[in-house]
C-alpha positions as CSV (number, residue, x, y, z in Angstrom):
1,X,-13.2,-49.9,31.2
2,X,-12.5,-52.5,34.1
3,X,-10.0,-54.7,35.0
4,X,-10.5,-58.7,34.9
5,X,-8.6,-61.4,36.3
6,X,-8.9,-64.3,34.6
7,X,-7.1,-67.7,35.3
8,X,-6.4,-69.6,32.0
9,X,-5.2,-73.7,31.7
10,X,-2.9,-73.6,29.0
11,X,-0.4,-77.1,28.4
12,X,-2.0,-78.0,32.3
13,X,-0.8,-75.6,33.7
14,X,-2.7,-72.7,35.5
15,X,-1.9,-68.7,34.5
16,X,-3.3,-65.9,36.1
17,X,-3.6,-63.0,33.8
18,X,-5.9,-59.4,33.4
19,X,-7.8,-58.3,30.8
20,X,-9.0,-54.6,30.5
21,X,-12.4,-54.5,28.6
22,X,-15.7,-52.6,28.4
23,X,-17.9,-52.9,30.8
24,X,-20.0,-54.3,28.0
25,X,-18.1,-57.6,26.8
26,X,-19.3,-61.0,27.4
27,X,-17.3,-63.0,29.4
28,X,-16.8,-65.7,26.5
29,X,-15.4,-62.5,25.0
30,X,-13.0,-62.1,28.2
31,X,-12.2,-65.2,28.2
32,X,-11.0,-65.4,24.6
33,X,-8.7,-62.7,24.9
34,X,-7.2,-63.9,28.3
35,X,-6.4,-67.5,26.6
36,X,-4.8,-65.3,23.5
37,X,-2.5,-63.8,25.8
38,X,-1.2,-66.7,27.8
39,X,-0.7,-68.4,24.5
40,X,1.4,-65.6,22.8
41,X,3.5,-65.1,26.2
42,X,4.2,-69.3,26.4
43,X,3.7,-70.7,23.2
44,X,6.8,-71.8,22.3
């Protein structure tokens, strides 16, 4: 497991959040899941 930052535009704004993931995922795969949590923590 390693530890990704990963800054995600969400409403244009910029958000800086980490992602712990295998070693093995893609980085679309990162990527996803960063976006998911930026959205669940601003969506209103």
């Amino acid at each position: 497991m390693i530890e990704v930052f990963v800054t995600v535009n969400f409403l244009d704004r910029n958000y800086q959040t980490n992602v712990i993931v295998n070693k093995e995922m893609t980085w679309k795969k990162i990527k996803k899941i960063a976006e998911q949590q930026v959205k669940k923590q601003w969506d209103i």
